[in-house]
N, C-alpha and C positions, 0 to 999 in steps of 0.2 A: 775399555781404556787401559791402557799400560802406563806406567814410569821406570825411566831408566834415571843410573845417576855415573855421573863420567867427574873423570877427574882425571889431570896430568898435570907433570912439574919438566920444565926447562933451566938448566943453566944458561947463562950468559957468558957468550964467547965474543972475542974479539972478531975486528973485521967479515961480520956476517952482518946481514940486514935483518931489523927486528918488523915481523910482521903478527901479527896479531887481530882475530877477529874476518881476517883477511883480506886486511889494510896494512901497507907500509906505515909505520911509524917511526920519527927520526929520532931517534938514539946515538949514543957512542957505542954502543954494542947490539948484538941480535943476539937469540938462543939456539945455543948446541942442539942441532937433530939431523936427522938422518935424511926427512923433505926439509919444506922449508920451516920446522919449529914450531910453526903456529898453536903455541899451545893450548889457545882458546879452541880454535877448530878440533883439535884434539880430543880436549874434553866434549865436546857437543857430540863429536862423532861416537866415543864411550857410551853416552847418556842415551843415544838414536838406536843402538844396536844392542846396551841392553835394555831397553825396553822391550822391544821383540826378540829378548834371547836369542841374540845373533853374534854371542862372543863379544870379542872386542878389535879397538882400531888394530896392533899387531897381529891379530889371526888372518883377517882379511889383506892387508899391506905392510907386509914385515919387514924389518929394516935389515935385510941379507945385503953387504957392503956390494954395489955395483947391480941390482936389481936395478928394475923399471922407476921403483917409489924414491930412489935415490936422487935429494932435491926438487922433487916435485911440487907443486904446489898444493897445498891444503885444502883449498878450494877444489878444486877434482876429485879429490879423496870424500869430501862432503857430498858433491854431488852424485858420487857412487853408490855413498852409504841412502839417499836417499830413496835411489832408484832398487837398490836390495828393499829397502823397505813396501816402497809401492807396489814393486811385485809378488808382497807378501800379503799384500790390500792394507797395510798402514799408511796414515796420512798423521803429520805434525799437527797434533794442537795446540802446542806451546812451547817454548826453550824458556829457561830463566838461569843466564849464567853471569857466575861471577870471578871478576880478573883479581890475582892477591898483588901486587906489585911495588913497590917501595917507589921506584923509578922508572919508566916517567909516567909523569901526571898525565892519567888515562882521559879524566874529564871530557876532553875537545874532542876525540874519535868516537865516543861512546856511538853518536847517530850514525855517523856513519860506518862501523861497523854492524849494526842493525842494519841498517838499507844493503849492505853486502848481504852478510849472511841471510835474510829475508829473502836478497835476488839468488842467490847460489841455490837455496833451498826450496825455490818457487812458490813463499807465502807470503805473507801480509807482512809488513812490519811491526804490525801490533800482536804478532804470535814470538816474537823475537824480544828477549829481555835482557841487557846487558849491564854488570853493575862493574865498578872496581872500587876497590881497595886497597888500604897497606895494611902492615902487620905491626905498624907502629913501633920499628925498629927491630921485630924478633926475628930470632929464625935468620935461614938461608935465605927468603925473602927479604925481609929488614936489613939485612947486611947487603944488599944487592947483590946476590952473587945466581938467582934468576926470580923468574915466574911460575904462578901454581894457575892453576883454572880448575873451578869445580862447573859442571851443567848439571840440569836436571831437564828432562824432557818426558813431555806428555804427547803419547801417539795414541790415536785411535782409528780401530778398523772400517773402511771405510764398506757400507754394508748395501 
């Protein structure tokens, strides 16, 4: 058994769609990135590759202006990192992630974000953990000016 731990932070930019977990959520704003932001996937995808010390999300999908990963979707970048993993005989035994957010109340997506990333990732949704939070006003967070995501993931080799 492995653990990895991912972490990423977005700004919040105008006129972009805020997607998260790898669900549209309605906003007055989305987050500044190079695919589409998601910076839950983001961190998940950190947390999956190191655990099998396989670097991280920009070694593998780098944000070179006018590449391939340029607005992509987060979701395909997860299902990659999966498939690097299987082909290393690691299989997911858990995610437990959590959203910092000030704005908007995460509450209502929480399941379904699970049942997505569960499906992107071809496991259970009971291997899938998602929590949110605010920062209770601090920080670049509390001022809304974006979002952080930490994961933690449990792989083990499948034998």
């Amino acid at each position: 058994m492995r653990v990895g731990l991912g972490y990423d932070v977005h700004a919040f930019a105008p006129g972009r769609e805020l997607w998260l977990g790898g669900i549209r959520i309605p906003h007055t704003q989305g987050l500044m990135g190079h695919s589409d932001a998601d910076v839950l996937i983001h961190a998940l995808c950190d947390a999956l590759l190191g655990a099998a010390a396989m670097r991280d999300i920009g070694y593998h999908f780098p944000d070179k202006k006018g590449n391939e990963y340029e607005g992509i979707d987060s979701k395909i970048l997860l299902r990659r990192v999966m498939r690097m993993l299987r082909e290393k005989g690691y299989e997911l035994g858990n995610c437990d992630c959590t959203v910092c957010a000030q704005q908007p109340r995460l509450a209502p997506y929480i399941e379904p974000m699970r049942q997505c990333l569960a499906e992107v990732m071809g496991v259970s949704v009971e291997q899938v953990s998602i929590k949110a939070t605010t920062t209770e006003h601090l920080g670049f967070v509390g001022r809304e000016e974006g979002i952080a995501a930490q994961a933690v993931a449990l792989i083990e080799k499948r034998v």
